[in-house]
C-alpha positions in Angstrom: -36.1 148.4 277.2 -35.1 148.2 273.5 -32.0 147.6 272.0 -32.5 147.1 268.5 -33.3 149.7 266.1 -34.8 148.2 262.0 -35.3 149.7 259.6 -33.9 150.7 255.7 -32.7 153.9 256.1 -33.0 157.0 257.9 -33.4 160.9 257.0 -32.0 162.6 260.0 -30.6 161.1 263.4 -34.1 160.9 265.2 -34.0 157.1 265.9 -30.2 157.3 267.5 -31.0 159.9 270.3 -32.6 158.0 273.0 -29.1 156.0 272.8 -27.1 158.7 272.6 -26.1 161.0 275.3 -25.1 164.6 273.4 -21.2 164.4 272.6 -20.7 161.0 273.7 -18.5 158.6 271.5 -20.2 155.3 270.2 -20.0 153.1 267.2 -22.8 151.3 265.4 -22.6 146.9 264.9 -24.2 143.5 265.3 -23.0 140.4 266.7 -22.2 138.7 263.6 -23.8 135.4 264.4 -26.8 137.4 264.7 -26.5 139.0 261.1 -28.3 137.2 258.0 -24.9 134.9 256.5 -26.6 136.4 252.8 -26.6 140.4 254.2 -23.0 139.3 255.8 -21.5 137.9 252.5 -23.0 140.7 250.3 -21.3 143.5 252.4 -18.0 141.8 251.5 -17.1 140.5 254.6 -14.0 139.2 255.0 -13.9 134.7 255.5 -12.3 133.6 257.7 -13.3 136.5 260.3 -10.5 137.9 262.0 -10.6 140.7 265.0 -8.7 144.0 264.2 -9.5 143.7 260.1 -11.6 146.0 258.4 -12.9 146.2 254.8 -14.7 148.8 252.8 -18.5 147.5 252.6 -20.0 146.5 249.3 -22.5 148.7 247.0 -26.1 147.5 248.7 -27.5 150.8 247.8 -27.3 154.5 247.5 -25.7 155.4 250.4 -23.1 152.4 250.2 -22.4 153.7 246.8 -21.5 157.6 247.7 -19.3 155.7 250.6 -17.4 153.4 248.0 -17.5 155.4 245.1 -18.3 158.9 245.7 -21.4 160.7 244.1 -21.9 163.5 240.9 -24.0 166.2 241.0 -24.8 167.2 237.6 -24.3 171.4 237.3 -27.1 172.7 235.0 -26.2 176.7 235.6 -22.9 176.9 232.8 -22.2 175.7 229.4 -22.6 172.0 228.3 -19.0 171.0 227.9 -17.4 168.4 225.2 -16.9 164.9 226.8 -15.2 161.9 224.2 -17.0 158.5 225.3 -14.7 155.8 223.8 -16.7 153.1 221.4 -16.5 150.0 219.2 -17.2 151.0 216.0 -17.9 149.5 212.2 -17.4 152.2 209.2 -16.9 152.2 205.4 -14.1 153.6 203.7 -14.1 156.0 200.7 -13.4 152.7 198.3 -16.3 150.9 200.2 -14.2 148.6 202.3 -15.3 147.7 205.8 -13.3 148.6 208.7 -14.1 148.4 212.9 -12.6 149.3 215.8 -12.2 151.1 219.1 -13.1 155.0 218.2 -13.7 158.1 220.6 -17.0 160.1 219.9 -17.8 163.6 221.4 -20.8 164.6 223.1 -22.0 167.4 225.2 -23.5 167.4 228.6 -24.0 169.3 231.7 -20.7 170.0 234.1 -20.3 167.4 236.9 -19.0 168.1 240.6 -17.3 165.3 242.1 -18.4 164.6 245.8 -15.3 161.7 246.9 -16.3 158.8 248.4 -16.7 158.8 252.4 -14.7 155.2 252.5 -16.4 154.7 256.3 -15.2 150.9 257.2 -16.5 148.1 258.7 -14.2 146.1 261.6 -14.6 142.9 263.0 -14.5 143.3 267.2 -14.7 141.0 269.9 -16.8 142.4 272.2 -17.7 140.4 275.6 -16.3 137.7 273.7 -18.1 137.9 271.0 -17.3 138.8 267.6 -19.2 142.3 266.3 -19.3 144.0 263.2 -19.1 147.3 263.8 -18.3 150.9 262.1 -15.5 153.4 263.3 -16.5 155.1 266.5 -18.2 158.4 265.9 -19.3 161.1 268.0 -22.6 162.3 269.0 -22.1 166.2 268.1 -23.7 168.5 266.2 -20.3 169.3 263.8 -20.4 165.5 263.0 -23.9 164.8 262.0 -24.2 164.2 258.5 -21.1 161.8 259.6 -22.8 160.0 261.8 -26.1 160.0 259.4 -23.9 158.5 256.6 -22.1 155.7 259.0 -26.1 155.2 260.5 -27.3 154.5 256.8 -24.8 153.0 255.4 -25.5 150.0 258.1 -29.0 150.0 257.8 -28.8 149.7 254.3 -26.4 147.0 254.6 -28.1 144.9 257.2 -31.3 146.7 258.1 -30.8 146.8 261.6 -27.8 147.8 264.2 -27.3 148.1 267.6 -25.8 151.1 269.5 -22.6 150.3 271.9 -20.4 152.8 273.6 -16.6 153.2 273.3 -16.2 150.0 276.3 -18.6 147.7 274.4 -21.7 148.4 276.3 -25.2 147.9 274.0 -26.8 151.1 274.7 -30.6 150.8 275.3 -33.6 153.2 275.0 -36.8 153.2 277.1 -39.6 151.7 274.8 -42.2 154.3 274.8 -45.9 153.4 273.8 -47.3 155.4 271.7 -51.1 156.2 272.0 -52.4 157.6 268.8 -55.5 155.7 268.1 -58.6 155.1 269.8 -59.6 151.7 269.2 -63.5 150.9 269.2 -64.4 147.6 270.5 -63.8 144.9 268.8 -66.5 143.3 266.7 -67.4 143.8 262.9 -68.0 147.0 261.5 -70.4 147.2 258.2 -71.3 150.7 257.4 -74.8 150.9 259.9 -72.1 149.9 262.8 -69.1 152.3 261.7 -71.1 155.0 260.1 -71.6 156.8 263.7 -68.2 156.6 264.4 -66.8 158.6 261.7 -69.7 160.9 260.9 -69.0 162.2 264.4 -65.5 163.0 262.7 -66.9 164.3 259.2 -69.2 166.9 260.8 -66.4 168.9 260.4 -66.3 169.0 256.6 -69.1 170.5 254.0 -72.2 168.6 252.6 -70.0 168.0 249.3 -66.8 166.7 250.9 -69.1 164.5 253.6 -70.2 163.0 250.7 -67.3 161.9 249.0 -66.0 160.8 252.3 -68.5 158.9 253.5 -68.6 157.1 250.0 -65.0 155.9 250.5 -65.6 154.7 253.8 -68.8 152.7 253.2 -67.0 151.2 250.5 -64.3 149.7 252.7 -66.9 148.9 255.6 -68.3 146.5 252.6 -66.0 144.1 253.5 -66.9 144.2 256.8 -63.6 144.8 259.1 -63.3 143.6 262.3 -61.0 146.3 263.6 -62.3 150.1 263.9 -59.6 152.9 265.1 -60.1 156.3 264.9 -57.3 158.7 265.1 -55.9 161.3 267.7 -53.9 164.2 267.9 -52.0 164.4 265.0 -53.7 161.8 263.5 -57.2 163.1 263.6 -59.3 162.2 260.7 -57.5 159.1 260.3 -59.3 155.8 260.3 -58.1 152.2 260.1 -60.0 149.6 259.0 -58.7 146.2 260.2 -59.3 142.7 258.1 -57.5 140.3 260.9 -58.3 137.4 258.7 -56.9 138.7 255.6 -54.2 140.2 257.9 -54.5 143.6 256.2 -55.6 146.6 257.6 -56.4 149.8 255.6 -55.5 153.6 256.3 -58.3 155.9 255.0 -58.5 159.9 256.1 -61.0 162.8 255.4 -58.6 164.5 253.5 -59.4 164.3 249.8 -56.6 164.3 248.3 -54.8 161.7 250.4 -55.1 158.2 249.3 -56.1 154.9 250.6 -52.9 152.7 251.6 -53.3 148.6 252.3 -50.9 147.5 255.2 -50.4 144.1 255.7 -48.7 144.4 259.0 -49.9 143.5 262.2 -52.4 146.1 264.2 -50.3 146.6 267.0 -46.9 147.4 265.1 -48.5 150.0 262.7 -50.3 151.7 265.3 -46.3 152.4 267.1 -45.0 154.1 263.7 -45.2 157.7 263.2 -47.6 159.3 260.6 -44.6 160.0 258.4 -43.6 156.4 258.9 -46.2 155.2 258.3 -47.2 157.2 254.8 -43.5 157.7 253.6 -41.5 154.4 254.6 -42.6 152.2 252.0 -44.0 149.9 253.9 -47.6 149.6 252.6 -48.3 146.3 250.4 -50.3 149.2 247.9 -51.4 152.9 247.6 -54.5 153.3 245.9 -55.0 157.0 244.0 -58.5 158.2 244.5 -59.3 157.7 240.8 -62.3 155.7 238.5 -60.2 152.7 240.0 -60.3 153.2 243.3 -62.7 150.8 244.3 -61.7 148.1 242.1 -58.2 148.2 243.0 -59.9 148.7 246.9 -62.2 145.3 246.0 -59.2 143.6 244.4 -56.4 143.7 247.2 -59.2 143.4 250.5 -61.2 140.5 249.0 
């Protein structure tokens, strides 16, 4: 059973429902002996902790930001409108003689809407005798989602990790499902005699010209000669990783030509759990290499 969800941030409330029963109240925390003291100082924690306060958390990022502050949106569909921006200022007068000093200047810009800051807090709770950071409870509804999506991010982005607990304290947990995307050959190294079988069986699929350029790519990674060969399923078909376990890198390469070649560093067996969107869009590839007259260079640079 898990517990724990990490990561950064989060674009919807995906990662929350296997905790969350529909319309049941919760609140997101940590037990604070278990938060980093650096994370727990830069959120503006309160010393010496005290149960029942509450603070505002510090700007760690957009989302804390919006909450303390509030956000613009700039409105490009009217008239620029006249804004004075107060400066300090040196000038001549008419005679020649010097003069400085604080002076408004007008300028023109776009319109902006005001969006006020969400001011979600942060309280200090024993829980099971234990003292928690934690947010306000929320409820799992549909009418309070982008609520619960703000509180959600504005933790992760603080601490990079929470816990779920129910209105009595309880950590909620979620059944830790494996997920079986890959097929992993044996293990063993690959050069390109040894893996070009594998994915031609997977490029048969594609014309002479687009074979080519695949098959180029991939017998320029099997160069190095990985020792880890999956091939994707499902949703990832057409995906292939190359693993480097000595190098502890392991590189994502597809037969889609317009895609392009991302370096992991992270272990095998954590990459293989993340979703394709994860694993593309979370940032969390040590490099993305563009399919362009440096490709292999930049390829030969970061494996060797």
């Amino acid at each position: 059973m898990n517990n724990r969800i990490k990561q950064g941030s989060a674009r919807s409330l995906a990662p929350l429902r296997p905790f969350i029963p529909e319309n049941a109240a919760y609140f997101i925390g940590l037990p604070i002996d278990e938060i980093d003291p650096a994370l727990l100082v830069r959120s503006g924690c309160p010393a010496p902790l005290t149960p029942g306060d509450a603070f505002l958390p510090r700007v760690a990022g957009p989302n804390t930001h919006f909450n303390a502050h509030g956000r613009e949106e700039i409105l490009k569909d009217g008239k620029k409108e006249t804004i004075y921006r107060m400066v300090n200022s040196s000038w001549n007068d008419w005679h020649g003689n010097p003069h400085s000093g604080i002076v408004s200047r007008p300028y023109e810009r776009w319109p902006r809407f005001q969006y006020p800051a969400r001011n979600e807090h942060f309280r200090i709770l024993t829980v099971r005798d234990k003292l928690f950071l934690a947010s306000d409870h929320c409820r799992f509804t549909a009418a309070e989602q982008e609520r619960n999506l703000h509180v959600f991010n504005i933790f992760l982005e603080s601490f990079g990790e929470c816990e779920i607990l129910d209105t009595h304290g309880a950590i909620q947990t979620a059944p830790r499902i494996r997920k079986n995307n890959w097929d992993m050959l044996p293990p063993g190294k690959y050069p390109w005699d040894k893996a070009k079988a594998a994915i031609q069986k997977i490029t048969s699929q594609l014309t002479q010209d687009e074979q080519a350029v695949i098959e180029h790519r991939m017998e320029r990674i099997s160069r190095h000669r990985p020792d880890t060969l999956a091939l994707g399923r499902g949703g990832f078909h057409g995906y292939f990783a190359f693993g480097f376990s000595t190098r502890k890198l392991f590189v994502l390469e597809s037969i889609h030509l317009d895609n392009a070649t991302y370096i992991f560093g992270s272990d095998w067996e954590n990459l293989s759990q993340l979703s394709k969107g994860e694993i593309l869009n979370g940032g969390l590839q040590k490099e993305r290499i563009v399919h362009d007259s440096r490709w292999q260079a930049r390829l030969n640079r970061t494996i060797a």
